[in-house]
N, C-alpha and C positions, 0 to 999 in steps of 0.2 A: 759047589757054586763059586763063581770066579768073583775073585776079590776086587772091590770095587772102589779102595782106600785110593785118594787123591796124594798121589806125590812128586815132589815134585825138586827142585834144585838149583843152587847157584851155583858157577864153575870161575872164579876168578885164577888168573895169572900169577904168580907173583914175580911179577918182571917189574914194578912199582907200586905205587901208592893207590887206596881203592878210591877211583873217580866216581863223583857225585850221580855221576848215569848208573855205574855200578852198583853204586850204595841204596839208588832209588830198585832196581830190579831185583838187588837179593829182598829188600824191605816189602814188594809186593807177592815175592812168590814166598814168603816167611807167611807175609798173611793169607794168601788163598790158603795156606796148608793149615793153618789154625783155624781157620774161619771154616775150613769144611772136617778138621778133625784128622785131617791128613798129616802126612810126611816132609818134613823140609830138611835136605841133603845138601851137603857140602861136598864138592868135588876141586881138586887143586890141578888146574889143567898145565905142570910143570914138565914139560914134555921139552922145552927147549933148556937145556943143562948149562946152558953156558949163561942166556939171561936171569935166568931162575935163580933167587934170592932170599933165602930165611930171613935177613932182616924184615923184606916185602912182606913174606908169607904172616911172620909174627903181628906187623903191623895192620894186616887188612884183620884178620884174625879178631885182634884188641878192638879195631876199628868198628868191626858186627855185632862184637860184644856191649860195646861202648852205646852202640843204637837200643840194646837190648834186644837182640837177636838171638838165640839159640837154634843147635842143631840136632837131629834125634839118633845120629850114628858118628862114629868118626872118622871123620872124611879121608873121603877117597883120592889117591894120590896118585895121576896117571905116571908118573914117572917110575912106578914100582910094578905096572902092568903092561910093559913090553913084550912079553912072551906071550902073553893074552891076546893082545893086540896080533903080533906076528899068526897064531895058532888060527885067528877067525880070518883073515887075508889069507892064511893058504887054503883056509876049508872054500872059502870062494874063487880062489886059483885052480880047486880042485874040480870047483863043477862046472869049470871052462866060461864063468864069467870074467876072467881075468887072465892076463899075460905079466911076464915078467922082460925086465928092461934091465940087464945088467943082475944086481941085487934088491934094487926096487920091484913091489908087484903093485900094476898097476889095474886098477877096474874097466871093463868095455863099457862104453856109455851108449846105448842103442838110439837112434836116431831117428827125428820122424812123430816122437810122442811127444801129448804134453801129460804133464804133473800137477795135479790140482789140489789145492790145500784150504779147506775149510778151516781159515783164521780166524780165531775166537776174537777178535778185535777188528779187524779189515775185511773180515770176512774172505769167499771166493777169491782164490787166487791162482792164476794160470802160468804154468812154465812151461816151454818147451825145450825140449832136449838138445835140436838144434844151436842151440846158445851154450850147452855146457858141452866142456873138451873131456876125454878121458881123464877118469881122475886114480889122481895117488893114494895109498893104502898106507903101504910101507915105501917108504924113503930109502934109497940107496943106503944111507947111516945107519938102519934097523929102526931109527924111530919112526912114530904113527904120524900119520897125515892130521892132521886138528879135526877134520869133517870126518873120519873111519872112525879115530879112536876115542870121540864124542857120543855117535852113536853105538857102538859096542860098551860103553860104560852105561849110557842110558838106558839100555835095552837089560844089561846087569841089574841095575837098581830099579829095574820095573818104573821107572819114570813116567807118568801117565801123561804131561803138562808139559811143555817147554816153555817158559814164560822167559821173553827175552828181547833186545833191544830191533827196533830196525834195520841196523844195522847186519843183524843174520839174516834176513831175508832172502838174499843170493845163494846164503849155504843152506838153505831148508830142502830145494829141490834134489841137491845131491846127498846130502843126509834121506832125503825120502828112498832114492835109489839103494841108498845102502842098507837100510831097514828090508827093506825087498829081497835085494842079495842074501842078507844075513837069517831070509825069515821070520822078522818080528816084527812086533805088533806096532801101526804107527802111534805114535800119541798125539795127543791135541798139541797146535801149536797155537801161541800169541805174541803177534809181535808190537813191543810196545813203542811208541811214539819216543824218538830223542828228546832229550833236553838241550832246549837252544841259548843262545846268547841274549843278553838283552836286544840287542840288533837284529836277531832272529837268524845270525851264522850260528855254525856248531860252535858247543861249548868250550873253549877255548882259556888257559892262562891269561889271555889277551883281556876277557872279560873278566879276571879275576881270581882268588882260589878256586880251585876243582876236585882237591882231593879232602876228602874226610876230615883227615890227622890235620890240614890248615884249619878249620872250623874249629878243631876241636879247641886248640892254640891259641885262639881268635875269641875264647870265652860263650862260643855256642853252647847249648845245652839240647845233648843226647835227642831229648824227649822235642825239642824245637826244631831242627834240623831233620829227625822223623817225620815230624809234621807236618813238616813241608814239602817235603821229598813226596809224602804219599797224597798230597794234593796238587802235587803238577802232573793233571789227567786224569784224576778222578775225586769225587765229589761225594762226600755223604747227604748231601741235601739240605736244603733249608738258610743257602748259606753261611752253613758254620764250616769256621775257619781254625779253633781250638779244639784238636781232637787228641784225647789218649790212644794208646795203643791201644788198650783194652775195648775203646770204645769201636776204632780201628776196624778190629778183629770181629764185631761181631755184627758190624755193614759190609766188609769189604768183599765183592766177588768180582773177580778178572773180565768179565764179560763186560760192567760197568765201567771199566776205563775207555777213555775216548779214544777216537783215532786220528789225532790231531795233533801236532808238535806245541811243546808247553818251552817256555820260556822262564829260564831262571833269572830271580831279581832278588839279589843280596836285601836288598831297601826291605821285601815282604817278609824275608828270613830272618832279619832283625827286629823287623816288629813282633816276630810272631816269637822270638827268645822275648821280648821285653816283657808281653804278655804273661809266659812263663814265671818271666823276673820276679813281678808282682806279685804271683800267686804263689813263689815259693816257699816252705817255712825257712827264716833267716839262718837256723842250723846250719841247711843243706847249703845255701848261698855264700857262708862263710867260709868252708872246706874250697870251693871253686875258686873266690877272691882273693882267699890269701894266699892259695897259690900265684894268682896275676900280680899280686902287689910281689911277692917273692921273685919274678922272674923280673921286674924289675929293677931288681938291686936295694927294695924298702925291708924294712922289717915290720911287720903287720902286729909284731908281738911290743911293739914299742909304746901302741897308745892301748894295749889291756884286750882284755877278748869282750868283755862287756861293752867298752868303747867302744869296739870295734862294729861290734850288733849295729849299735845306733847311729854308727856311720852309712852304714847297710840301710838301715833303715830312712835313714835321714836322702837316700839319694836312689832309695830303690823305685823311684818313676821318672826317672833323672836319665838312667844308662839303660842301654839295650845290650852290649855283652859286656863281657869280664873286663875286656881291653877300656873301656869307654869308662869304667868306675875309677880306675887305674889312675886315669888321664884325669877326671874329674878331681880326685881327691888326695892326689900327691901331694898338694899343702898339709895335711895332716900326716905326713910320714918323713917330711923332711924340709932343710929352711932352701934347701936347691930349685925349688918348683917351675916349673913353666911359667912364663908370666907373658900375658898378651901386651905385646908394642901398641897398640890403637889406644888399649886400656887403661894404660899407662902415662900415654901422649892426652887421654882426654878427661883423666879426674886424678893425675898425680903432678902434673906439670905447672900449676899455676901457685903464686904465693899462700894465694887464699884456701887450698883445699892442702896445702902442709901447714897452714895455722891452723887448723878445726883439724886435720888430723890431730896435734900436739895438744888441742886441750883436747879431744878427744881420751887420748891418751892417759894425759892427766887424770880426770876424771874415774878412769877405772883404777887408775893407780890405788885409787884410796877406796874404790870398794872392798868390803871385808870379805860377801858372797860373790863368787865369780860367776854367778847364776846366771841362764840367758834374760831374765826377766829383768835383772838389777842390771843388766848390761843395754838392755833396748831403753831401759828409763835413763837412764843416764845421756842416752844419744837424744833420748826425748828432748832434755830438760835442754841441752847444750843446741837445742835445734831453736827450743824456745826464745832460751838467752837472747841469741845471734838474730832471733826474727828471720830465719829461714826455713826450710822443708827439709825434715828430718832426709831425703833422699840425697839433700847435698854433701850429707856427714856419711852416710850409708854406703854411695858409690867409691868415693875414695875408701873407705875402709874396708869393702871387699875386693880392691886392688889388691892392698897393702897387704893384705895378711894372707891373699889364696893366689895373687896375680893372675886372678879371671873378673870378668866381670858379672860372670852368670855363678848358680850353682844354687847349694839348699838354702834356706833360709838364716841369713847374716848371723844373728843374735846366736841360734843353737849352733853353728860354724865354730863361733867364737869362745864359746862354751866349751866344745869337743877340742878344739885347740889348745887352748888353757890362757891363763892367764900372764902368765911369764912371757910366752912364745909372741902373742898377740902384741903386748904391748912393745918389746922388743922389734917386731915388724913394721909396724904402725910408727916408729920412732926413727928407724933406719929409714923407710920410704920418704918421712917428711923430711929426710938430714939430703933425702938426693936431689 
């Protein structure tokens, strides 16, 4: 009985970094192949020796892992299958499908027919032959054409599925030809919609990071950046927007994605890490953070690991990546902080907001508990005094001591800061 196991493959380059289109088409054909019990293969289409790059190859690698991706073989390396490649070009040199042109062999492309592909996503699709020139096998240099020695790998690995960008579309018909040539069996093809710019151009640097490894850098999370990737063009229903892999894997089939170009928007992939943010346990969130505070130049070990929690804690609906916590809460890693000009021009500049900072100041001076509670009563009391709105004493003090004018709430800030640092802030701000 003929085996009827769904498998199916990724073929990156490593001539760079794995682009976001990339990372979406290994991450769907990862799921068709769990989602039906099947096969998901790794192939490294490193056929040009001179572009070709182990740093690349290491990176994209890290970069599939990193999504939570695995593979069930150890991938295949066309640059180790040249004789293979040359052996099935001459077996089709031999049965006078082909001609040779120096040391290149080249395939006859017969003319007159068309080539029709039942796409699992666009459905009917008509080629004719007319449109395509004779094509290259072997290269004058002994290496494989990308369309020959794709197909003689795929037809190796029993490949049932080709799940792949629109952008192959033009080489399906001559890949079909060559399946023909070679005798083997076609497989279903699908070709999935690009991912476009917000402008709705191709995805471009112009619009932003494109590769993985920037996200990753950029304080995204693995499981949010999956998530989104496998929701631009297709849809578990119901609209929901937060989905696990797991969840993933056990709606996803190929047939359900659309056939319509999706548009990538950084703004929806950070909402959808922030979401993540929230739901994370603070453990996990701490490992990621202090790396970002690390890169840096803070040391994260300076305010305690417990501290540190409640920092996390304290602004975990505040940031949407790693980078944004960073920015947020350098005041608490060092007295160097960013401090907004507007902010500074509008509650540190007048006489009267460096005299309420200074008995401000005062004030805590002589608290014994540095606690946020003995610290909000004291702003109370000195709001009372003055017969003004505790927000008059409030804005300038969270200039002074974070030089922002947003962030967590004043009182626990001032707490997780201490009490030495605070006051010494608070004292310098009103001396400028």
């Amino acid at each position: 009985m003929e085996n009827k196991k769904i498998k199916v493959r990724f073929a990156p380059s490593p001539t760079g970094f794995l682009h976001l289109g990339s990372a979406r088409t290994a991450l769907l054909n990862w799921l068709y192949a769990r989602h039906t019990g099947g096969e998901f293969f790794l192939r490294i289409e490193d056929t040009d020796l001179v572009r070709s790059d182990e740093k690349f190859l290491n990176e994209i690698l890290e970069d599939l892992r990193w999504l939570g991706l695995d593979w069930d073989s150890e991938p295949v390396y066309q640059s180790r299958r040249f004789d293979i490649y040359r052996s099935r070009a001459e077996k089709v040199l031999a049965d006078g499908k082909a001609y040779k042109e120096g040391d290149a062999i080249i395939f006859k492309v017969d003319k007159g027919r068309n080539i029709e592909i039942d796409d699992v996503i666009h459905g009917k699709i008509t080629f004719n032959t007319d449109q395509i020139k004779d094509q290259v096998m072997i290269k004058s240099d002994g290496s494989p054409a990308y369309n020959f020695c794709c197909v003689v790998d795929d037809a190796d690995q029993g490949i049932t599925h080709i799940i792949r960008g629109d952008d192959h579309l033009s080489n399906t018909p001559k890949q079909v030809l060559f399946y023909e040539a070679l005798n083997e069996k076609l497989p279903s093809f699908a070709h999935i919609p690009l991912i476009m710019g917000s402008d709705g151009a191709k995805l471009s640097k112009r619009h932003g990071a494109v590769a993985v490894e920037e996200y990753r850098k950029n304080g995204i999370f693995p499981e949010a950046l999956a998530n989104y990737l496998i929701l631009l063009g297709w849809s578990p229903g119901e609209d929901k927007e937060i989905i696990s892999m797991k969840e993933a894997v056990k709606l996803f089939d190929i047939k359900d994605v659309g056939d319509v170009q999706s548009r990538f928007d950084v703004q929806k992939l950070e909402w959808i890490n922030a979401e993540y943010i929230k739901n994370k346990p603070v453990e996990e969130l701490v490992l990621l953070l202090q790396e970002s505070i690390k890169k840096k130049g803070y040391s994260p070990e300076s305010i305690g690991q417990e501290k540190f929690k409640e920092l996390i804690e304290m602004y975990r609906v505040r940031f949407k990546t790693a980078g944004d916590f960073t920015d947020l809460t350098d005041c608490f890693f060092t007295d160097d902080y960013t401090k907004e000009e507007k902010g500074i021009k509008k509650y540190l500049s007048s006489d009267e907001d460096k005299d309420l900072l200074r008995q401000y100041a005062a004030k805590l001076e002589r608290l014994a508990d540095f606690a946020k509670e003995n610290i909000e009563n004291a702003c109370r009391e000195l709001a009372e005094e003055k017969d003004i709105k505790a927000a008059k004493i409030i804005h300038p003090t969270r200039v002074a001591i974070s030089g922002k004018t947003g962030g967590a709430g004043l009182f626990e800030m001032m707490e997780l800061i201490g009490k030495v640092k605070v006051i010494e802030r608070m004292v310098r701000a009103a001396k400028k």
